[in-house]
N, C-alpha and C positions, 0 to 999 in steps of 0.2 A: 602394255609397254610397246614403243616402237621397236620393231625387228630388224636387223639388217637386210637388206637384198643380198642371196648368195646367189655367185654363178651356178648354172644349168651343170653340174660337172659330179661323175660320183667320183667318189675317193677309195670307196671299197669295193669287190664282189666276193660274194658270201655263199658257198657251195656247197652243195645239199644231197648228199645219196641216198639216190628213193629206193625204200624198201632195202635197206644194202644188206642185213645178211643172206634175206630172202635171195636174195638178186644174185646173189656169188653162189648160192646153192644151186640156184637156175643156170650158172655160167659153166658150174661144176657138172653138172647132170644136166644135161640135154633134153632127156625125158622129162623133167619138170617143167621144161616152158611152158609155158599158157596155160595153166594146171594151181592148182588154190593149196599154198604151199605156206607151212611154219612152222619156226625155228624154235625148241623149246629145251632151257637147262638141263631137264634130263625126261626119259618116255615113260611119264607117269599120266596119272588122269587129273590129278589134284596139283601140277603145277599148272604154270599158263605159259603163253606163246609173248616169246621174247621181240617175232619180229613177225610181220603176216608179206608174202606176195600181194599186189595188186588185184590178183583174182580172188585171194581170199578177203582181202578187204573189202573187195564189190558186194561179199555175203554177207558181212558184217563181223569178219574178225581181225579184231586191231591186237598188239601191243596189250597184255593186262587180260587179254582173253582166255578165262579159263580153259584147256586142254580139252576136259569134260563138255563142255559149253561149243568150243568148234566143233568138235565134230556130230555134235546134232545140228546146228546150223550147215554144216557140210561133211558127211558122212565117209567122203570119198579123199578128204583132205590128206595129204601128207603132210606129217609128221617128222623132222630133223633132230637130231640133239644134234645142237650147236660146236662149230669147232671154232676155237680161239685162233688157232692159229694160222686157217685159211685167211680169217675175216682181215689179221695182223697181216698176211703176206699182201692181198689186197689192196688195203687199206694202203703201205707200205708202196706201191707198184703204181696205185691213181695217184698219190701225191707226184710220182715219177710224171707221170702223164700230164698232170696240169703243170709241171716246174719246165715243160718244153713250150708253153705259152704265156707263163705268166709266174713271176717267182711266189710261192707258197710262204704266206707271213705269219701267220697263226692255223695250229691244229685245236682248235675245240677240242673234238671228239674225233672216236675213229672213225666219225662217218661224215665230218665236217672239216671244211678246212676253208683259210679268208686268205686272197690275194689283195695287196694295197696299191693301188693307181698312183703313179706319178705321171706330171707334163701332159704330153699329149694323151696318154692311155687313159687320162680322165674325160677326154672329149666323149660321149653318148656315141655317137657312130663305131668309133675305133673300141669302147668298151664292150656295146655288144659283140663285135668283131672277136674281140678276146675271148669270151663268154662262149661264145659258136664256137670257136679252135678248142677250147677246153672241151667243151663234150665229145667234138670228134677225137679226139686226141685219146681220152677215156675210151670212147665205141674201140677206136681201133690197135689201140697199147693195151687194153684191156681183156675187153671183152664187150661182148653185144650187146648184156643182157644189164650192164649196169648203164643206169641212166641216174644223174643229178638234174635238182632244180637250182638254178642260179640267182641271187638277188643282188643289185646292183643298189647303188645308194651311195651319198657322200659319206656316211657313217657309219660304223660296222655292226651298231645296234638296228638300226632301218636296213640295211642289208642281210640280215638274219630274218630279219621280218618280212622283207621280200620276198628271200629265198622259200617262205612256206605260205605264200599265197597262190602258188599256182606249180597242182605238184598232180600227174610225174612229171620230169622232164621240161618242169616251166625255168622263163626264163624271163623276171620282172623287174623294171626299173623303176626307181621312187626320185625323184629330181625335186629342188628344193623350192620348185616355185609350182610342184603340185600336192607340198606340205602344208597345213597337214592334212587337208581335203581327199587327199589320197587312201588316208588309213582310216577315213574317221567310221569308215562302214566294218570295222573289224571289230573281234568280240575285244573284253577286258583281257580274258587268258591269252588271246593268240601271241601278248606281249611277253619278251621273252621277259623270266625274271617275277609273273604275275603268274603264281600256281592259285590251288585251290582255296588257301588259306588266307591267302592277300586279297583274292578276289570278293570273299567273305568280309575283310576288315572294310576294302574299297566299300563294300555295299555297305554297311551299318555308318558310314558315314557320307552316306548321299550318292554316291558316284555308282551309279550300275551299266554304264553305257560308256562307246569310247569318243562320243560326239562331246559327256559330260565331263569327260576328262580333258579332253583338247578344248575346254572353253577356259579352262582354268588357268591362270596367269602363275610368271615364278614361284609366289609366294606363296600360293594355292597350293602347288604341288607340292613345295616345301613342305608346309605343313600336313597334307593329308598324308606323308610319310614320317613326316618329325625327324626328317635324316639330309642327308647332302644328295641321294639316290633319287629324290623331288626335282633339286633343283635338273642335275643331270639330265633327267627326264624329258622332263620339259624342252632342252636343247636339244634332244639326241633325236625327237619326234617333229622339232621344226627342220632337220637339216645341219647343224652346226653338231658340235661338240664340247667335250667339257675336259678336254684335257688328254682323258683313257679312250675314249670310243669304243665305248661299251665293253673296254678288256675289264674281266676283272683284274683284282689290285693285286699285285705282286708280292709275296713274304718276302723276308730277307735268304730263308731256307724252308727246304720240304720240311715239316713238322713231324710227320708220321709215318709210315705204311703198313700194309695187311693187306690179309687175305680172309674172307667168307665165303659160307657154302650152305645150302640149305637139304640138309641129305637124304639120300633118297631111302625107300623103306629099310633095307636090307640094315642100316647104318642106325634106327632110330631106338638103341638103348644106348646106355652110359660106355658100356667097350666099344662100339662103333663109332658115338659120339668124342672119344677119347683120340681114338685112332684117327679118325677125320682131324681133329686139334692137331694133334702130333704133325701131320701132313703140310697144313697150314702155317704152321710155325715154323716148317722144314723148308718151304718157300720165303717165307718175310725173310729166314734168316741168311737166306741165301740171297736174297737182293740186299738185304743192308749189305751185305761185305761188298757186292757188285756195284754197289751205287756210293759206295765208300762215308758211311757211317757207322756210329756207335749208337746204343739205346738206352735208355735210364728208365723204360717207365712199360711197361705190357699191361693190355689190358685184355680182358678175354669177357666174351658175349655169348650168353648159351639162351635159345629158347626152345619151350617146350609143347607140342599139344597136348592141348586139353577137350577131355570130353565133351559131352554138352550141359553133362550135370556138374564137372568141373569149373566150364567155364561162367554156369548160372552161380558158381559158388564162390571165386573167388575173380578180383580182379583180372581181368583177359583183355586181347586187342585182336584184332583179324586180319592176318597175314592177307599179302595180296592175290596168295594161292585160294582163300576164302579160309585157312585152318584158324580155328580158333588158339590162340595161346598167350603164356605170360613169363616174360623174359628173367633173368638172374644175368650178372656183371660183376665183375670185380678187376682191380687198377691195382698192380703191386710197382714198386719204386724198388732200385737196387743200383748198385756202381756199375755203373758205365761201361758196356762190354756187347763183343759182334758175332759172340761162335754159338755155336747150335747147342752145346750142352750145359751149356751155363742157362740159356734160354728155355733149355727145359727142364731143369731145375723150377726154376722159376714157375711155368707154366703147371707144372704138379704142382706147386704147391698149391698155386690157386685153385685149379681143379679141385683139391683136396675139401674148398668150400664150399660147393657147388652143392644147392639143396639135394636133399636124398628124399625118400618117400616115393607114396602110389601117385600124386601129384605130378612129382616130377620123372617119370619114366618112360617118356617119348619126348627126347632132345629131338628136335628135326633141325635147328638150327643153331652153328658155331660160328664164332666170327673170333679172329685173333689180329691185336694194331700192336704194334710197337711208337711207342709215343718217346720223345723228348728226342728225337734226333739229334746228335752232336757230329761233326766234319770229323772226320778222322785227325783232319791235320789242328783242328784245336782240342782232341782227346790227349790226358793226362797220365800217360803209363804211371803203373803203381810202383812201392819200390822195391817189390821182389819180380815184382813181370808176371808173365807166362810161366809162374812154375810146372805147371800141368799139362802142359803144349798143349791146350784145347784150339787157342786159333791156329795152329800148325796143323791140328786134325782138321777142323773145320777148311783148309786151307784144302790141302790134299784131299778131303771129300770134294770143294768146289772144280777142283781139275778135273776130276771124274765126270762129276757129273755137266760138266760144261762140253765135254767131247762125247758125253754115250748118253745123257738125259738124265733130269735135273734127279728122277728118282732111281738112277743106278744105284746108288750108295747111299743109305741112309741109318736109323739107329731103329733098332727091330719095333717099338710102338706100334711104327707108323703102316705097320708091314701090310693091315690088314684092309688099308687105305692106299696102298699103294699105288692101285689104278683111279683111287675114287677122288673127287673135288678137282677137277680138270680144273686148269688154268680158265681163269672166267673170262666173260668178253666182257671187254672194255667197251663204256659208254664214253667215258669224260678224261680217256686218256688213251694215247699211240702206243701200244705194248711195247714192251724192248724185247730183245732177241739176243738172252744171255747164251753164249752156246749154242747146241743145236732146238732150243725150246725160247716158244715166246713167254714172258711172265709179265 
């Protein structure tokens, strides 16, 4: 098909924090510069390294790298468990820093963020111009030790793409009359949106290369997807767009929320596993009322390890820490409601189903979601009300805990978790700052 000619001009830049929890740990502690550094959920040998330093990556420890695994590759490495809520203040402080050069249009993630070009600021000189003011503005509202890659691009799909071809500290333009000749020497994965699974379906149907995919016309991609995600494609890699620019699609409301934790030994029977739930539940239930919803539906997620003669015996999968195990879940439904002991109500009882046996007696993993979100403002009071002033307690517990920390006040369960399941880092969301704690 014939293509339009598009002007030489990007419309996004796409901002990339290299290494960033490593990075703020380096900004925090001085003594870690230049030193092969990673961030890990908690200081065990059997999880892995959430985030690696530059110098640890030169070793070969990425993201997914066994704990046990770095430090034979580097023996000398330091080891962090990860804080939430440095990463949040951060995170929080460089958006400050890029909104003095260029106003911040979309947060990804808490390590990404996209400015949108209008008028002149699309022109290539004045864009990189931006692109340059953004990182000093970072070195020097921030900190030294954080550095971004910048990807420029008319589209915010090609400018994501940018931004992780040339890292640390790169700074790459993709202009529309050096599409797509520009990307065609990149793998299938580096596309965002192309994990390990698509990459697989792409191959069994001819496409293993991205020269084979950029030969393929509308209809081509249409089809090797069987989705509207084809077409899109196809536009978002010449230059043009399709409407979204690579945002994903908007609900009408949030669906859900939770919290999981994968626990560490101390936690890994059914009372430790209990207490960790209680914890987790004590936080959802504490953002629904912050974020002004009701809930109709919990669902609770427990897995377990298993031996090696366990997991030769029954159905198992292998966790990304390498532990072998095999999950249990249950979804209960119930009237519509935001306080914390009605929610645990709830929560036993499901517990209450939760396999028993030699099998199941090393829970290392809890997950708790609250599903069917409802607006406060279209919730249906019943017609006796709050006979039990549970949201009035729950009410007076969040005042507390909003001035002294989220677990000053809770309901004894959770007592024995009280320090454990730290508030996680955020990948694919800007934490909020209920209070004095980020969740």
């Amino acid at each position: 098909m014939a293509f339009p000619t598009l002007p030489d001009r990007f419309g996004f830049l796409h901002i990339d924090l290299n290494s960033f929890f490593a990075s703020v740990e380096q900004q925090l502690h001085p003594e870690y510069r230049n030193r092969p550094l990673a961030v890990v959920p908690t200081l065990g040998d059997t999880t892995c390294c959430i985030a690696a330093s530059y110098e640890a990556k030169a070793l070969g420890i990425k993201t997914g790298t066994q704990v046990g695994e770095a430090k034979k590759l580097c023996p000398e490495i330091i080891l962090i468990a990860g804080n939430h809520d440095h990463y949040a203040e951060y995170s929080h402080n460089i958006a400050k820093a890029v909104e003095r050069c260029c106003p911040v249009a979309h947060t990804p993630s808490i390590d990404e963020m996209v400015c949108q070009l209008i008028g002149r600021e699309q022109e290539p000189p004045t864009a990189r111009k931006i692109s340059l003011a953004i990182k000093q503005a970072i070195k020097d509202d921030v900190g030294e030790t954080l550095r971004c890659s910048i990807g420029m691009a008319p589209n915010r799909y090609l400018a994501k793409i940018a931004s992780d071809m040339q890292k640390p500290d790169g700074l790459i333009g993709l202009l529309p009359s050096q599409l797509p000749r520009a990307i065609a020497h990149l793998e299938l994965r580096d596309l965002p949106g192309v994990g390990a699974k698509t990459e697989i379906r792409l191959n069994a149907k001819g496409i293993t290369t991205m020269e084979q995919l950029l030969a393929l016309d509308r209809n081509g991609m249409h089809g090797l997807w069987d989705s509207v995600w084809g077409d899109r494609l196809f536009h978002w890699l010449r230059g043009t767009d399709s409407g979204d620019d690579g945002a994903p699609v908007p609900t009408d409301i949030q669906k859900s929320l939770g919290h999981s934790h994968v626990l560490g030994p101390d936690f890994r029977s059914a009372e430790g596993a209990w207490s960790v739930a209680h914890k987790l539940l004590h936080k959802a239930a504490m953002r629904l009322r912050m974020e002004k919803f009701y809930t109709s539906s919990m669902a609770v997620t427990i897995r377990y390890q298993l031996t090696r003669e366990q997991a030769e015996r029954m159905k198992s999968k292998k966790h990304f820490s390498g532990i072998k195990h095999t999950g249990w879940g249950m979804e209960a439904k119930f009237a519509d409601c935001q306080d914390t002991l009605t929610l645990l109500e709830v929560l036993r009882g499901i517990w209450q189903h939760a396999p028993q046996g030699p099998d199941f007696a090393r829970p290392f993993f809890v997950g708790v979601t609250l599903k069917n979100l409802i607006p406060e403002s279209e919730h249906q009071e019943t017609l006796f009300g709050d006979v039990d002033h549970r949201n009035e307690l729950s009410v007076t517990m969040d005042k507390l805990n909003l001035k002294y920390g989220h677990t000053t006040l809770h309901f004894a369960g959770m007592l024995k978790a009280r320090e454990a399941a730290p508030t996680r880092i955020a990948f694919t969301q800007i934490p909020v700052q209920y209070g004095v704690d980020y969740m």
